[in-house]
N, C-alpha and C positions, 0 to 999 in steps of 0.2 A: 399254341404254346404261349405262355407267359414269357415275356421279355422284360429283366431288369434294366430300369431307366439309369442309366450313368448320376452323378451328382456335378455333372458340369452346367456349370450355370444356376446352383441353387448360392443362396444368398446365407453368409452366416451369421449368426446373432448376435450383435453388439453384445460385449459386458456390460453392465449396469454396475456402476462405483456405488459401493454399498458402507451405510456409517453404523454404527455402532452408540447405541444411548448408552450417555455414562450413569444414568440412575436406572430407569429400567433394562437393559440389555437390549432390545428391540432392534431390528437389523434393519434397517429401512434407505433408499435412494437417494445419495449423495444430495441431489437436490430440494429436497425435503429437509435437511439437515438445520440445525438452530444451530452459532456454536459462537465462539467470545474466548477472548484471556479473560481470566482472574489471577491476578497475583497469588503468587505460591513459591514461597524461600525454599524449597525443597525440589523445585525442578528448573534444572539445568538443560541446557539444549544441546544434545550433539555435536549439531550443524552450525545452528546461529545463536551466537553469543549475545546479540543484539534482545533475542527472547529469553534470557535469565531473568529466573522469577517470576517469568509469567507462563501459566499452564493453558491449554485450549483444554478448553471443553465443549462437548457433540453431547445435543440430546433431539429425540423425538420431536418436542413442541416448544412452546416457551417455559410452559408450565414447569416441564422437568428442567429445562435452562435455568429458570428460577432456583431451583429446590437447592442441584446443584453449586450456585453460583452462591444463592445465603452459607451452605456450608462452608466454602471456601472463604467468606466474609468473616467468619468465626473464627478460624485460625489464625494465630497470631504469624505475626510474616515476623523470621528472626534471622537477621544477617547470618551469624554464624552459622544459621544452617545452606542460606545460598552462598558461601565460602568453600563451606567444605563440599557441597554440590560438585563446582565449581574445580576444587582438588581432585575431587577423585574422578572428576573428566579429565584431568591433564595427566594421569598417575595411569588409568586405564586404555589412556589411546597412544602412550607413546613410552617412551623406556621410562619403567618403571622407580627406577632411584634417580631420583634428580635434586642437585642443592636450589636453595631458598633462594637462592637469586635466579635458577632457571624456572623455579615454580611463579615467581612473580613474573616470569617475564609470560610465561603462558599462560596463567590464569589472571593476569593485570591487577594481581591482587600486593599489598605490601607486606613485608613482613611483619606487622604485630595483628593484622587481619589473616595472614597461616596460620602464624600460631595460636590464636581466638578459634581462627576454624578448624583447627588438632585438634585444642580443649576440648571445643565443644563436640567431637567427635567423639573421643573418648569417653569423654561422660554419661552420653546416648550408652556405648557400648559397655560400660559399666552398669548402665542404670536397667539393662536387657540381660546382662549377665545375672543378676540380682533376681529379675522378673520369672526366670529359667529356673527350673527345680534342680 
């Protein structure tokens, strides 16, 4: 008669932390990974504040690091977009109506860079309403 062997004593598989190339999609082993900030007005960090403005980017090789990184060299870095970044992390993680002096005290921003990073938001949002049929 066949006797099934119990699984005491077998050893399980580590995971392998797997990255993600931001030009080609490629799934490949954390340690393999190429990756860098590039400055980027348009992302805001969660966590750390200390990384506003600047984006990580994950690729495959250098090559793609490259490709990558010149694209982000081409866009213009424009405050009022890391403003209102910056707002709508303080408006999305915590009560949602707050005066101009609790917005500066959480986003360490002053008041005439709010209201820059308003304008400049509405504008976007106008200028998308326009773009929409």
């Amino acid at each position: 008669m066949w006797k099934r062997k119990g699984r005491k004593g077998r050893r399980t598989a580590e995971p392998v932390p797997l990255e993600l190339c931001d030009l080609c999609a490629r799934v490949f082993p954390a340690d393999e990974s190429v990756g860098g900030y590039v400055p980027d007005s348009s992302a805001a960090h969660a966590a750390g504040e200390r990384f506003d403005g600047l984006r990580l980017i994950t690729a495959c090789c250098d090559d793609h690091f490259d490709v990558v990184k010149d694209g982000y060299a081409h866009r213009p870095f424009v405050e009022e977009e890391l403003w209102a970044a910056k707002l709508t992390r303080a408006l999305t993680t915590g009560p949602p109506a707050l005066s101009m002096e609790q917005l500066g005290c959480r986003t360490g921003l002053q008041e005439p860079q709010i209201r820059a990073a308003i304008a400049w938001h509405n504008a976007r949002m106008r200028d998308q309403q326009r773009m929409d049929p």
